[in-house]
C-alpha positions in Angstrom: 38.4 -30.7 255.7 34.4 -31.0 256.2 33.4 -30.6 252.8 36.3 -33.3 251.5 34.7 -35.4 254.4 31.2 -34.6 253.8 31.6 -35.3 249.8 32.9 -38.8 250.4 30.7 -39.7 252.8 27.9 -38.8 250.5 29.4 -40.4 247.5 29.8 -44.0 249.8 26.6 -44.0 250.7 25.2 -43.6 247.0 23.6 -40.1 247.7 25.1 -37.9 245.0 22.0 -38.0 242.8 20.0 -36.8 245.9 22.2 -34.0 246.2 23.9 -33.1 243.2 20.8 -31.8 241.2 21.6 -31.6 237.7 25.5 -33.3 237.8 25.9 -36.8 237.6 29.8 -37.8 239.0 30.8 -40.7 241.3 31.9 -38.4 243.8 30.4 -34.9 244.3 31.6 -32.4 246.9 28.9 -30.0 248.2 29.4 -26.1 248.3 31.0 -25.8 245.0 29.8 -23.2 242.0 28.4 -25.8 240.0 27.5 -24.1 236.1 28.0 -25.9 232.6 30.4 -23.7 231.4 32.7 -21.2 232.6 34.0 -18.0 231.4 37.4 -17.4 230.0 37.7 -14.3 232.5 37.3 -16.6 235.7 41.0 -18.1 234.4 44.1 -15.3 233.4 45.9 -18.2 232.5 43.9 -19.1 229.4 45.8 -16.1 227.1 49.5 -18.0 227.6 47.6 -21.4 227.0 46.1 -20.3 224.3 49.3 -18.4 223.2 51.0 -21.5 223.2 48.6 -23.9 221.2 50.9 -23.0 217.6 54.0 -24.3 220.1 52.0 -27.7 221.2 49.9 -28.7 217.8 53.8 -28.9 216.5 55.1 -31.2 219.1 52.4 -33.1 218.7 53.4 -33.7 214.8 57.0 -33.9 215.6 56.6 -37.0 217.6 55.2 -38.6 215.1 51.6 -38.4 216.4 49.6 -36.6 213.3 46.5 -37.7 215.7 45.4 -40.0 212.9 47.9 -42.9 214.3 46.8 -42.1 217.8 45.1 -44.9 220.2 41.4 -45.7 220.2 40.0 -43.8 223.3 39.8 -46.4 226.1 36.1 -46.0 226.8 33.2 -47.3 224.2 31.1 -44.0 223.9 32.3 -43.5 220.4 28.4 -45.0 218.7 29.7 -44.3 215.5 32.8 -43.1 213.7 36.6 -43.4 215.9 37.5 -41.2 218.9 41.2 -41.4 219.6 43.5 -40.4 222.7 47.0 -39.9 223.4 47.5 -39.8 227.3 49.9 -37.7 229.1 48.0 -38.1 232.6 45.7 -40.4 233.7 43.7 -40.0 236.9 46.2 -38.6 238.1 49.2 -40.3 237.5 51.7 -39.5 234.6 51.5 -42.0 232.0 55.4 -42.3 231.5 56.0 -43.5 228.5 54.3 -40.5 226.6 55.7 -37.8 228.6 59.3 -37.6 226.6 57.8 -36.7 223.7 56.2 -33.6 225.1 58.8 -31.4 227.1 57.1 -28.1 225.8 53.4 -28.8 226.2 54.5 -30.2 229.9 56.1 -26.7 230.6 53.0 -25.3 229.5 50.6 -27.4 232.1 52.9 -27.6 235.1 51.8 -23.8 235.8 48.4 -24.4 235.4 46.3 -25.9 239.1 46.9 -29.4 238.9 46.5 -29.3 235.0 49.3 -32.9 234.9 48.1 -34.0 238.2 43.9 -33.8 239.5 42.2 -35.9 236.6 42.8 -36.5 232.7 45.1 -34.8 230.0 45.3 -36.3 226.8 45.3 -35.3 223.1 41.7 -35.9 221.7 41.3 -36.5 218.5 37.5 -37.3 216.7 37.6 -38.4 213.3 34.5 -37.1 210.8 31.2 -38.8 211.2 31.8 -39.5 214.7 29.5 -39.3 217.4 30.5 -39.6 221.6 27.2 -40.4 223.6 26.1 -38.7 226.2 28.1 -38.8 229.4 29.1 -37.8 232.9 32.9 -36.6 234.2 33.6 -38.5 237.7 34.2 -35.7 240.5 33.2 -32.1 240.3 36.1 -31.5 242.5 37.8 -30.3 238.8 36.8 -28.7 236.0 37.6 -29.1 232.5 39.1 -27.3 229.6 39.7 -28.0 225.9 42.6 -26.3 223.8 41.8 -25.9 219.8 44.5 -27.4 218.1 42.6 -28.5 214.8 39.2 -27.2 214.8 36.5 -28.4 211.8 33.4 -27.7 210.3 30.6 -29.8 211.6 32.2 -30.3 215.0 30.8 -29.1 218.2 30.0 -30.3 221.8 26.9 -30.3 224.0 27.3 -29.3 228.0 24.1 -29.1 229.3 21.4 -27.1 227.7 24.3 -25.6 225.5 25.9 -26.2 222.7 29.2 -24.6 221.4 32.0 -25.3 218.4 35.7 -25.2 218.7 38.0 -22.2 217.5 41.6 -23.0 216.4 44.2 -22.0 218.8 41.6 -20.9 221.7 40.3 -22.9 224.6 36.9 -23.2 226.6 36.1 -24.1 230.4 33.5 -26.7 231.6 32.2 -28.5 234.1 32.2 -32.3 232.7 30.2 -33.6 235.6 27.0 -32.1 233.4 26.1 -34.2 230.7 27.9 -33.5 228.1 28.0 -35.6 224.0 30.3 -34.5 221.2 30.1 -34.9 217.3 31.4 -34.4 214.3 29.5 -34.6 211.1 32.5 -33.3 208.8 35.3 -35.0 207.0 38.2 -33.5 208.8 39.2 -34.5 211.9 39.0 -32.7 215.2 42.0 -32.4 217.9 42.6 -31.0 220.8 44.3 -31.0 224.3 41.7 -32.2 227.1 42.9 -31.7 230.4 41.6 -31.4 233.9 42.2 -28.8 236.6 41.3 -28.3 240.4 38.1 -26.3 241.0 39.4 -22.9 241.8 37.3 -22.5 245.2 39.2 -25.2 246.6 41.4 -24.8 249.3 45.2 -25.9 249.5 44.3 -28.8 252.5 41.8 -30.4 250.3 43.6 -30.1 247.8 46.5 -32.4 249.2 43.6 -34.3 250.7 42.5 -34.8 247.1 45.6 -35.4 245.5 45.9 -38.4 247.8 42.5 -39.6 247.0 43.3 -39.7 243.6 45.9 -43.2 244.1 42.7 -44.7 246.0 40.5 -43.6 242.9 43.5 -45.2 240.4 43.4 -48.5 243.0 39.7 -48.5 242.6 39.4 -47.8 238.7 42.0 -50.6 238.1 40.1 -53.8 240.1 36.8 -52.5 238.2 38.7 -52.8 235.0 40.5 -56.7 235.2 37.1 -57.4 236.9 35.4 -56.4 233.5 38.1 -58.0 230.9 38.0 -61.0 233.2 34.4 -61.4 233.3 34.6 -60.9 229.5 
């Protein structure tokens, strides 16, 4: 449990930019590969994911979603254009009232490492002539990965020093807690399924540790939002 401890300690005491060299989260935990991007190979998983995009772009139309109707993302880093997200996990925690709708693409994430449970999954979808500023993920205790479900002309997404487009139907691996911006200077809009999985040199025990950490993180991320809406 040192490096959970260590990591928390250095994230209280406001030292993560001292020690996490080119990453920028709220909470870093040292000893971790940290690179921009992964390879495909590093995660066997990714063929039945990727295998199963035809099975989850449908369930996303069948619900009545076609992405266009979907929520305004909750965060204002969308400069120009609209950047909508439907939420199926949210720090954490299922978000309930979406989950009905998606038996199949559920199926499909609960065999993936803590793919419904360590961070974010949500549908993603960035309408043409949008641009997402350039940001930061919050712990590089996860990493990231995108599955294709609509992929566009004009679309593609900075990590780093790199800069890559989507392919429909296949799925990439990064490490959000790079900086990272998005755009899309088509007319079609881009969709995919974001979602968040544990760093795979974690260990089981900091796992659980971590897991447990995420309801303080929900607690926390809650008071700084009525704070902001009530100072608003």
């Amino acid at each position: 449990m040192s490096r959970v401890s260590e990591g928390l300690e250095i994230s209280a005491e406001g030292r993560v930019a001292e020690v996490a060299g080119p990453q920028g989260p709220e909470v870093f935990f040292p000893g971790l590969t940290a690179r921009p991007w992964w390879s495909g190979a590093d995660f066997p998983w990714l063929a039945e994911l990727e295998a199963a995009a035809p099975t989850i772009r449908r369930e996303l139309l069948s619900c009545g979603q076609d992405a266009g109707s979907l929520p305004s993302h909750p965060t204002r880093l969308a400069e120009s254009g609209h950047w909508r997200a439907l939420y199926l996990c949210h720090i954490g925690r299922p978000y309930a009232k979406n989950l009905a709708a998606f038996p199949l693409t559920l199926k499909v994430l609960s065999a993936l490492p803590g793919a419904s449970a360590c961070g974010m999954t949500y549908f993603s979808a960035v309408e043409g002539g949008t641009h997402i500023a350039a940001h930061t993920g919050f712990t590089n205790a996860h990493l990231r990965c995108h599955l294709s479900l609509v992929a566009t002309e004009g679309s593609r997404i900075r990590v780093a020093d790199e800069t890559r487009g989507w392919q429909e139907g296949r799925a990439f691996v990064f490490d959000d807690t790079f900086e990272h911006e998005v755009w899309n200077e088509g007319d079609q809009r881009r969709t995919v399924l974001l979602f968040d999985f544990w760093h795979p040199e974690l260990t089981p025990p900091e796992i659980e540790a971590l897991t447990f950490m995420m309801s303080v993180w929900r607690r926390m991320y809650a008071r700084r939002f009525w704070a902001h809406q009530l100072a608003r």
